[in-house]
N, C-alpha and C positions, 0 to 999 in steps of 0.2 A: 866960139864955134859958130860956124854957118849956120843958116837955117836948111839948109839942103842936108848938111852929114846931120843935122839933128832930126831930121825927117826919116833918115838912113836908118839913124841908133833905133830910135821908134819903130821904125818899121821889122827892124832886125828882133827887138826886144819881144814885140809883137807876134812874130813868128815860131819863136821857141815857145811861147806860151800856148801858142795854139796846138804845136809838134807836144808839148808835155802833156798839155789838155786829149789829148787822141789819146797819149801811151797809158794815161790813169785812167782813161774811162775803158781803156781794154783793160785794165789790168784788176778792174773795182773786185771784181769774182774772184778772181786769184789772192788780194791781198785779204778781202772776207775772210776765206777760207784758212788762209793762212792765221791771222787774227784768234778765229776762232779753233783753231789746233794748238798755237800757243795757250790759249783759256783754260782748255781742257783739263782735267786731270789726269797725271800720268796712268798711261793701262787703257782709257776710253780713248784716243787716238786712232 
């Protein structure tokens, strides 16, 4: 492999991590909440 496409992969790899890093940190409240509704006992819901 070049070192240009290997620059490419990295920088690609790079990018979703930053795109997944954005959708989790909107998503932190929603998955809490979620989290702590699965915990619950049934009825306190």
């Amino acid at each position: 492999m070049s070192r240009s496409s290997l620059y490419r992969e990295v920088g690609r790899g790079r990018l979703q991590v930053v795109k997944l890093g954005h959708l989790t940190r909107i998503r932190v409240e929603d998955l809490e909440a979620y989290v702590s509704a699965l915990m619950a006992p049934p009825g306190e819901a």
